[in-house]
C-alpha positions in Angstrom: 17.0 -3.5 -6.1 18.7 0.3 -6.5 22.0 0.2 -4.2 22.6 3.7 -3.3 25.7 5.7 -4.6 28.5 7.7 -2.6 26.1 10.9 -3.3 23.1 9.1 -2.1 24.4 7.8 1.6 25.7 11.5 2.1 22.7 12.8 1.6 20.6 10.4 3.7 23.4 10.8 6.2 23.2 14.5 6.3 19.7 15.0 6.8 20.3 12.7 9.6 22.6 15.1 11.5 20.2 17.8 10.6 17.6 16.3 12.4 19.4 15.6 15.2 20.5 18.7 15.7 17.0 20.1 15.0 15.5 17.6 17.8 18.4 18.6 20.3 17.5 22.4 19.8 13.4 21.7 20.4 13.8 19.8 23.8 16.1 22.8 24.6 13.6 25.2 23.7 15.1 26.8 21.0 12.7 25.7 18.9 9.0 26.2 19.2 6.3 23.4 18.6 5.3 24.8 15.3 9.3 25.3 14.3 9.4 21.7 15.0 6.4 20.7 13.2 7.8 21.2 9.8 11.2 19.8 10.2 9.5 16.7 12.1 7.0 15.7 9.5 9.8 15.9 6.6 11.3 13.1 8.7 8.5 10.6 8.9 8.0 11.7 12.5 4.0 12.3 13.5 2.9 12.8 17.3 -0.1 10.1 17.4 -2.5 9.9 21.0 -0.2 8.0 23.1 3.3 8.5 21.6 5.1 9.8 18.4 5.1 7.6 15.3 8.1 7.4 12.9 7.1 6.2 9.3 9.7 4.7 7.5 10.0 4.5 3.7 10.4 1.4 1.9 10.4 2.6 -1.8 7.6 0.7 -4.1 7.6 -2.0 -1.7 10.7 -3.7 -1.9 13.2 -4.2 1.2 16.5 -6.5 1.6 17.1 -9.2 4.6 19.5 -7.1 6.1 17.1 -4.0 6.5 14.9 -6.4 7.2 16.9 -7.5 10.4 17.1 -3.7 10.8 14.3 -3.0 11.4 13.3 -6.0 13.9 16.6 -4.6 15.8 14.7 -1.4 15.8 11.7 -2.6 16.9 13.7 -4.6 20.0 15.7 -1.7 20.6 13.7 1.7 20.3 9.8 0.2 20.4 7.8 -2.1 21.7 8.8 -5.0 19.9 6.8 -4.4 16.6 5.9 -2.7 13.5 3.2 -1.9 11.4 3.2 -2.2 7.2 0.8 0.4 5.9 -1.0 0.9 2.6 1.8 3.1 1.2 3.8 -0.2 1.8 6.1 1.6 4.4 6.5 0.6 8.4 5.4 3.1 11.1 6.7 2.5 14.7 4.0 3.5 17.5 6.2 4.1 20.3 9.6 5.4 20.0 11.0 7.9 22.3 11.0 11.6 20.8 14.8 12.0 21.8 16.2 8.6 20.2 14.1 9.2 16.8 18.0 10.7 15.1 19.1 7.4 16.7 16.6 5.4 14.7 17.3 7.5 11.5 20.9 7.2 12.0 20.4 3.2 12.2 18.4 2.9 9.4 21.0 4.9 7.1 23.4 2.0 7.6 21.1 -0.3 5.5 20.0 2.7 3.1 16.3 3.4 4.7 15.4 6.7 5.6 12.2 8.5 7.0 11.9 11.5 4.2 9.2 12.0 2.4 6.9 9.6 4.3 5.0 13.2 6.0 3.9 16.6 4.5 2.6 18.2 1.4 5.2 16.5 -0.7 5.3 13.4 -3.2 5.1 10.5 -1.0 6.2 7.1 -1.4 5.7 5.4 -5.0 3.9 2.4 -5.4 3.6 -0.5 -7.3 2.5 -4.0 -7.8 3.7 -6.8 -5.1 4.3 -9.4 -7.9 6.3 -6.6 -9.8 8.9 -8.5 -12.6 7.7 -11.8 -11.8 3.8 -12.2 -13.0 3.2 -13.7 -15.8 0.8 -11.3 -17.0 2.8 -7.9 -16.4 3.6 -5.9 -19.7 6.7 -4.9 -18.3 8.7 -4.7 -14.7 7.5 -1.1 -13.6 9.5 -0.9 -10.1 12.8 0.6 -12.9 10.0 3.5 -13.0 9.2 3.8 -9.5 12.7 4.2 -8.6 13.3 6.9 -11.9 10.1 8.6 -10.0 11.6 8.5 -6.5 15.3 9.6 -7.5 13.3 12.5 -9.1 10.7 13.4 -6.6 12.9 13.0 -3.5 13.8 16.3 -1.7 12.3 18.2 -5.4 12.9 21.7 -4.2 9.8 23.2 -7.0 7.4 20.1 -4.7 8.7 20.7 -1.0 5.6 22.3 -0.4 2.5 21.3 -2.2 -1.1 22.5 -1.2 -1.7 18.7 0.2 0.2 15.4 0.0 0.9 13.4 -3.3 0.5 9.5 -4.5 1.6 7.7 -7.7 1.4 4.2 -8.7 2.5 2.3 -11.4 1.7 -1.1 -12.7 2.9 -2.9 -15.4 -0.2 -5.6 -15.6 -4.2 -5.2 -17.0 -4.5 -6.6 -13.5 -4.5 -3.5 -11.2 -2.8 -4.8 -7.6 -1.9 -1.4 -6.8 -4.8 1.0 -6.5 -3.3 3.0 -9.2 -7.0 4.7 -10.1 -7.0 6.2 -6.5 -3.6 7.9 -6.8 -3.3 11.3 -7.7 -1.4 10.1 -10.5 -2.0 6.3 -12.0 0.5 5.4 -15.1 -0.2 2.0 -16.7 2.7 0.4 -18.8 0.4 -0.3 -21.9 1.2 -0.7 -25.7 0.2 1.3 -28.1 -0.7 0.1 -32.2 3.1 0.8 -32.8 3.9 -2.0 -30.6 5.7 0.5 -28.3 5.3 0.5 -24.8 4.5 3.6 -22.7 2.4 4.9 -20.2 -1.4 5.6 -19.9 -1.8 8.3 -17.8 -4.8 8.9 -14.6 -4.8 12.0 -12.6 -6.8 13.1 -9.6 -7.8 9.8 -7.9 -8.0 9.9 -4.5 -10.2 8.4 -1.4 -11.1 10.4 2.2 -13.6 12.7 2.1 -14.0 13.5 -1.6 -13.3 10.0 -3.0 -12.7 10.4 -6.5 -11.8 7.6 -9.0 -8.7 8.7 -11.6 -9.4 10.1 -14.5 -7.3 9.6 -17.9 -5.5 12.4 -18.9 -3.1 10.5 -21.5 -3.9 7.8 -23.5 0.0 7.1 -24.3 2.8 8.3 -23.2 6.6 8.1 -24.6 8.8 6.4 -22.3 11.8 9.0 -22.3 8.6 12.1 -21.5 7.5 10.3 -18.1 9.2 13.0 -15.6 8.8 16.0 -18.3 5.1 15.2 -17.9 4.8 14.2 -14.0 6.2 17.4 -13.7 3.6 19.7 -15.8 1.2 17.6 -14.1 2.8 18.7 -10.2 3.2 22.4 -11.6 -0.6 22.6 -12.3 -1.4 21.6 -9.6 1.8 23.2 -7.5 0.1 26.7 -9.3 -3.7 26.5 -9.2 -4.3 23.9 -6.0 -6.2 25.5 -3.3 -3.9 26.4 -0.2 -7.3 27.8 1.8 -8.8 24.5 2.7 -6.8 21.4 3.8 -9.9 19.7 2.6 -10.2 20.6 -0.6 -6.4 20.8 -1.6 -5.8 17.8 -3.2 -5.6 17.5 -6.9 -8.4 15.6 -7.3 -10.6 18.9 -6.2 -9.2 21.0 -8.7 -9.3 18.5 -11.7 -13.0 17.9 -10.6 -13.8 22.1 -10.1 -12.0 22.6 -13.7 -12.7 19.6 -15.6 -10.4 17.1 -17.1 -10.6 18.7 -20.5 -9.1 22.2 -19.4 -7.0 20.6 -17.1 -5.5 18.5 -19.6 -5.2 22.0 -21.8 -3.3 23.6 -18.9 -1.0 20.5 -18.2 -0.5 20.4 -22.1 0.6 23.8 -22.2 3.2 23.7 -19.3 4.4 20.4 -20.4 5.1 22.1 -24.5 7.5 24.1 -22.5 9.6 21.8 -20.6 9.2 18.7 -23.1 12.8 19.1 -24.6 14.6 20.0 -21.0 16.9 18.0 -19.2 13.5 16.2 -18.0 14.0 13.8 -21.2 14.7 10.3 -19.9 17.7 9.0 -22.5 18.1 5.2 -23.3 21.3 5.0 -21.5 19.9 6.8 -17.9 16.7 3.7 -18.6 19.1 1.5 -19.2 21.3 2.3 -16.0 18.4 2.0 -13.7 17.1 -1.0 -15.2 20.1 -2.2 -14.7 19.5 -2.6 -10.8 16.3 -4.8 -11.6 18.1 -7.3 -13.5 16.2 -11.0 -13.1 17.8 -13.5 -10.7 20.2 -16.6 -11.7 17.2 -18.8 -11.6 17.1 -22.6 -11.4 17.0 -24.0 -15.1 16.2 -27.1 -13.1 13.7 -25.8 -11.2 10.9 -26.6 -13.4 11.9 -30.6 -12.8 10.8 -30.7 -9.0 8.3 -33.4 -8.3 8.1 -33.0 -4.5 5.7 -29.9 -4.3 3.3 -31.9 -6.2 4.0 -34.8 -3.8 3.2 -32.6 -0.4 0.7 -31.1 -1.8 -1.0 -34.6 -1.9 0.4 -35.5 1.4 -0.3 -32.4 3.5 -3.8 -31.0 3.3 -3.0 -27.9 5.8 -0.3 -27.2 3.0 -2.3 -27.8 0.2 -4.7 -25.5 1.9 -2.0 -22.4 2.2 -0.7 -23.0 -1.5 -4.0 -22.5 -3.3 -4.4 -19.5 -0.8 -1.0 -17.9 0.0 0.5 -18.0 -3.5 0.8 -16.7 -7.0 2.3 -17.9 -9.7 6.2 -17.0 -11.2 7.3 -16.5 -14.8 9.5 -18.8 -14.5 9.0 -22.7 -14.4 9.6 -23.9 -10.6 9.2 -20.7 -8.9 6.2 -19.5 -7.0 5.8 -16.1 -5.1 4.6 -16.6 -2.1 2.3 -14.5 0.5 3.1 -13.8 3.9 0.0 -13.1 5.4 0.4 -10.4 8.6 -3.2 -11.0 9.3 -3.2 -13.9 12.2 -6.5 -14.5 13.8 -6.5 -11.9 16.8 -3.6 -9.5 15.9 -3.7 -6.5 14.2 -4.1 -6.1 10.4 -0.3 -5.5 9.5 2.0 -6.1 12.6 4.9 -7.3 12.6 7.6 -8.3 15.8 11.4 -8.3 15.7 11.3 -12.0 15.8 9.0 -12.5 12.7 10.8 -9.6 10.5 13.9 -11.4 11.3 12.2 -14.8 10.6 11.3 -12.8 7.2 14.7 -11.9 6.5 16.1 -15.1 7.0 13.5 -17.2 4.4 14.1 -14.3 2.2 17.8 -14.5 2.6 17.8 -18.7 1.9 14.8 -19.2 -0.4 13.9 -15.4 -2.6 17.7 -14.0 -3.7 17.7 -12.0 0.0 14.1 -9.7 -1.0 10.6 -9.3 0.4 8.2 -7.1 -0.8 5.7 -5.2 1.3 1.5 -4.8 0.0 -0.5 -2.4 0.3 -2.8 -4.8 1.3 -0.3 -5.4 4.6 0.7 -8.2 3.5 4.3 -9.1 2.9 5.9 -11.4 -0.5 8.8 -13.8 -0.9 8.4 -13.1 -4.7 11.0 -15.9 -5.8 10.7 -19.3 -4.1 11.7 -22.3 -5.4 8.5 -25.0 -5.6 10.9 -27.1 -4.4 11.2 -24.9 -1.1 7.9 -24.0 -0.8 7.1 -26.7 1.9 10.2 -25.5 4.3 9.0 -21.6 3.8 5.2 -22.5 4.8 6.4 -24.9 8.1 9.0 -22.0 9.0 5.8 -19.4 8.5 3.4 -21.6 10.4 6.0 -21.6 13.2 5.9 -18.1 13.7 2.0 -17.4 12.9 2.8 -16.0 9.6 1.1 -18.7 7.5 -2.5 -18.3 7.9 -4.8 -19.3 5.0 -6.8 -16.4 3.9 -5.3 -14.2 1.7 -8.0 -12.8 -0.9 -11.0 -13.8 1.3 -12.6 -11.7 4.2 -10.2 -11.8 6.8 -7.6 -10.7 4.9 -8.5 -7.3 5.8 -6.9 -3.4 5.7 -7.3 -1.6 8.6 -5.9 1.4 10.0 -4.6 1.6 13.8 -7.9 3.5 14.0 -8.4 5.5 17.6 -6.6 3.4 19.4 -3.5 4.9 18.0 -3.8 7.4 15.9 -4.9 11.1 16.7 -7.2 11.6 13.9 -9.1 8.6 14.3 -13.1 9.2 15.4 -13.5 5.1 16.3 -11.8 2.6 17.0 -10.7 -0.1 14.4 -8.3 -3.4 16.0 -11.3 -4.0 18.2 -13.8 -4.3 15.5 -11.7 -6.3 13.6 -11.1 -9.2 16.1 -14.8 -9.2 16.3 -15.1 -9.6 12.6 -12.2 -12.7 13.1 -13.7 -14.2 15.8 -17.1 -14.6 14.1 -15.8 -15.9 10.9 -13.2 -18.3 11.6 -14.4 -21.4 9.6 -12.1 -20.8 6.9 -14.0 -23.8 4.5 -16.8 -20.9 4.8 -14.8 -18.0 3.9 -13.4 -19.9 0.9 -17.2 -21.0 0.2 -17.4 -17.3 -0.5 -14.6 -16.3 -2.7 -12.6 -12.9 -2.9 -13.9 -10.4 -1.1 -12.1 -7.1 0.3 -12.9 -5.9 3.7 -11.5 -2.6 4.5 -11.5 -0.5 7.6 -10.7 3.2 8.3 -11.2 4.7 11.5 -12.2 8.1 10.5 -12.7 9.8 6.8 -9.5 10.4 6.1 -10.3 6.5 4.7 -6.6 5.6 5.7 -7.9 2.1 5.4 -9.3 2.8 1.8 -12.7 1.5 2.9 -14.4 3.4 -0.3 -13.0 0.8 -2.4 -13.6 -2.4 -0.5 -16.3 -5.1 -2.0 -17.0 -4.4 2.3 -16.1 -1.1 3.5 -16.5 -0.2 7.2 -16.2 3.7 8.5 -15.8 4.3 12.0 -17.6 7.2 13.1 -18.5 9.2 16.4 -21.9 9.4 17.7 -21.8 11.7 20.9 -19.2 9.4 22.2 -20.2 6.1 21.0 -18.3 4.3 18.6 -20.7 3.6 15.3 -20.3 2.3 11.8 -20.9 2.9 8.0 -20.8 0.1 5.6 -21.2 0.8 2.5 -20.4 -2.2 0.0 -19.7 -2.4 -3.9 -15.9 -1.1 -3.8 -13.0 -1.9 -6.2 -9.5 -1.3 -5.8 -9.0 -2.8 -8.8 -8.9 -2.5 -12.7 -12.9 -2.3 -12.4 -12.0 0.3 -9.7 -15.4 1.6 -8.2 -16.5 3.1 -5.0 -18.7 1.6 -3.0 -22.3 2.6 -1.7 -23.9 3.5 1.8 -25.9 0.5 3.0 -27.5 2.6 4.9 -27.4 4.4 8.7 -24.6 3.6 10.9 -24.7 0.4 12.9 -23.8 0.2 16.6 -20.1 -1.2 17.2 -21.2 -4.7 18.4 -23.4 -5.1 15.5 -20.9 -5.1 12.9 -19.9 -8.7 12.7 -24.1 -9.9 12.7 -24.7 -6.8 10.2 -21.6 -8.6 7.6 -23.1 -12.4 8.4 -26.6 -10.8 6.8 -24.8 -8.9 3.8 -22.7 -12.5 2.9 -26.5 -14.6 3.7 -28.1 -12.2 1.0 -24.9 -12.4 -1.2 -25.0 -16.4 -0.7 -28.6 -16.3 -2.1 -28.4 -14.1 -5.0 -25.2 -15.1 -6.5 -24.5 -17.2 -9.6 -21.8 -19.4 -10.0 -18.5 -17.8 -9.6 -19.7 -14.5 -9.1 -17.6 -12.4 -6.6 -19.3 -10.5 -3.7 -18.4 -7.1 -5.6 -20.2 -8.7 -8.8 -23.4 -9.7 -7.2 -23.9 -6.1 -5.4 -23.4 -4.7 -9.0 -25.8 -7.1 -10.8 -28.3 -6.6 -7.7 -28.0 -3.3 -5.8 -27.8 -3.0 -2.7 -31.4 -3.1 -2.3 -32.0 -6.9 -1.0 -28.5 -6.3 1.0 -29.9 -2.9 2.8 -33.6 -5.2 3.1 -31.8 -7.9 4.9 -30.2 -5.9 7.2 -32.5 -3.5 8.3 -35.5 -5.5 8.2 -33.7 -7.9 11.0 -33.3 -4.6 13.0 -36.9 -3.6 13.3 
């Protein structure tokens, strides 16, 4: 992983002091609330219903065992003993106090983590795939590109102050893990008839309430013209994005009002201009940042271990949480293995002190001292020995960390909804535990095969419900808590939004409503058909019958 520099940790530290010096002068009243508000969101820090929240970044994903035992330290010390992983793969804290947030910030610069860029009209967090340099079936290792895209996006003086925030994901697989079509930029490692590898480009994907699936701008890309380009792309859109409407400012808006043609022609144009600058990525600056992303000493003996095979035999429970809970390595004996932060009746995506530092310890003994944080709230050990696998699960199972459902319906996003967060019309964590409490025979769930569930708690679709096979949308109803399923959603490389089932149901009809959609998908399936495959093949006709005709 990138190991900052001497110029890097001054930085970080710098903006530290700054804050605190900003935070000491707004509880003196020196500065007013909308004085603070700028300086406080380009620090992570949001006021949410009950408390402030601090986001803190965790670039594409991946995080060490010692900021791992940070940040459990953190939520001890400052919190109320937890975290939450989000979508953007970074952790929000719910409850520090407003006057020890430059203590937080100061803490996490020891183990260089910072808060910037996690808030505001800026170019968030990049993302990528969670099996990143270690799936068989990636192109290429794309987290070397992330980190060239977050060295030259951080604290970007020209994109300080877009007309709305700004996503990019990259994969380097035909298997799409990281919602890269509903970015407002998507870049795919592909190869062209040269046999070079580039990028295929995607701008002006999006989700909330214009959701909007990416459209390609490039077909191929040259390696050493990835920021020249990013950067005609921002400047477009820096130029022409509409500052008048919050609603309507993200790039997706203005690439839908112009069209992808002309906004290719203007993107074309800036990027003829700025092609040969300093922009151009050289062999040697690759090179260097591959460098950081080197593989691991892996085991040449790995690949001889009999005694996974063996417990697998032995242990059904184990057996169970292999087939489930894992994916396979690129190299012979290794496994990457899912830690699932979706126990039966917590929330989608906490975390305490005890299990990050849990984490950072099976990281530290079993994956070269990573983890990897999912946008699906989920956490990886990406680089376990199969030999180890059976100590990792036991230590997981200890600590709740090992449940079995990763990939079926359980395994579900969902945002903090109204019980946290300020924006939120309905709540979400309740909802959920009624959706877990009704389907807890997991032999049933695995009956039924992949399926996404996502949950947002209002449209800002935080919990990317537009592309789940099952997307649920809290909504207010003169006080009443309601919700909108639509179903049909992809995330993936077949990336589709889904469509309304039909009205809103009534908050403790959600988890019936679902046992009707899977009874309808149960009858009209074929065999191995996902739940997103059947509503395509079918409509949502018989699923919008089924449901509503039980209501009347």
């Amino acid at each position: 992983m990138y190991i900052y520099n001497e110029v890097d940790q001054k930085i970080v530290d710098e903006r530290v002091e700054q804050f605190r010096d900003q935070t000491r002068r707004f509880l003196a009243g020196e500065l007013s609330d909308d004085e603070f508000l700028a300086v406080r969101l380009m620090n992570g820090l949001y006021i949410q219903r009950h408390a402030p929240m601090l986001r803190v970044a965790i670039p594409y994903g991946l995080i060490s065992s010692p900021q791992l035992r940070k940040l459990g330290h953190i939520a001890r010390k400052y919190d109320k003993g937890y975290g939450h992983f989000t979508t953007r793969t970074n952790i929000q804290y719910n409850w520090p106090k407003l006057e020890e947030v430059p203590d937080i910030l100061a803490e996490l610069a020891e183990v260089q983590m910072h808060a910037i860029q996690t808030s505001g009209n800026c170019i968030r967090n990049t993302t990528t795939d969670q099996f990143a340099g270690v799936t068989p079936d990636e192109l290429e290792d794309p987290r070397p590109w992330c980190e060239i895209i977050r060295q030259w996006s951080t604290l970007h003086p020209e994109f300080a102050y877009l007309p709305r925030k700004f996503k990019i994901a990259v994969t380097g697989s035909p298997r799409d893990r990281a919602a890269s079509q509903v970015h407002d930029i998507g870049l795919h490692l592909v190869q062209n008839d040269a046999g070079e590898v580039g990028f295929e480009v995607l701008v002006g994907g999006g989700l909330g309430r214009t959701p909007v699936i990416g459209k390609q701008i490039r077909p191929f890309l040259a390696k050493k013209d990835l920021l020249s380009y990013l950067e005609a792309i921002l400047r477009v859109y820096n130029l022409k994005g509409r500052r008048d409407n919050k609603y309507k400012a993200r790039i997706k808006i203005l690439v839908e009002a112009m069209g992808i043609d002309a906004f290719r022609e203007e993107v074309e144009a800036e990027w003829a201009n700025i092609r040969d600058s300093e922009l151009g990525l050289t062999d040697a600056e690759i090179d260097r940042i591959k460098g950081f992303f080197q593989p691991f000493a892996y085991d040449a003996d790995a690949a001889n271990d009999t005694s996974l095979q063996q417990k697998l035999e032995s242990d059904e429970a184990f057996r169970v949480w292999y087939e489930h809970n894992t994916h396979n390595h690129k190299v012979p004996g290794y496994t990457a293995v899912v830690v699932s932060l979706k126990p039966q009746l917590q929330p989608a995506g906490d975390i305490t002190d005890l299990q990050l530092e849990v984490v950072a310890d099976l990281a530290e003994q079993y994956s070269f001292g990573q983890a990897r944080s999912t946008h699906e709230q989920n956490l990886v050990l990406a680089d376990v020995k199969n030999a180890d696998l059976y100590a990792v699960w036991q230590k997981l199972a200890e600590h709740n960390m090992a449940r079995a459902n990763i990939g079926t319906l359980t395994d579900m996003i969902v945002c903090p909804g109204f019980d946290f967060c300020g924006l939120a019309n309905a709540k979400t964590l309740n909802i959920a535990e009624q959706i877990n409490t009704a389907f807890d025979d997991l032999d049933y769930l695995y009956d039924l095969g992949e399926i996404r569930l996502n949950m947002s708690g209002c449209i800002n679709a935080c919990g990317h419900h537009h592309v789940g096979a099952i997307g649920i949308l809290g909504v207010d109803k003169k006080g009443e808590d309601w919700y909108q399923i639509t179903i049909g959603g992809s995330d993936r490389e077949d990336a589709s939004l889904g469509k309304v089932l039909g009205k809103a149901v009534a908050a403790d009809d959600v988890a019936e409503t679902l046992k009707k959609l899977l009874e309808t998908y149960v009858e009209q399936r074929t065999e191995e058909e996902r739940f997103v495959d059947t509503v395509r093949r079918v409509g949502v006709a018989p699923f919008k019958e089924k449901v509503y005709a039980a209501a009347h």
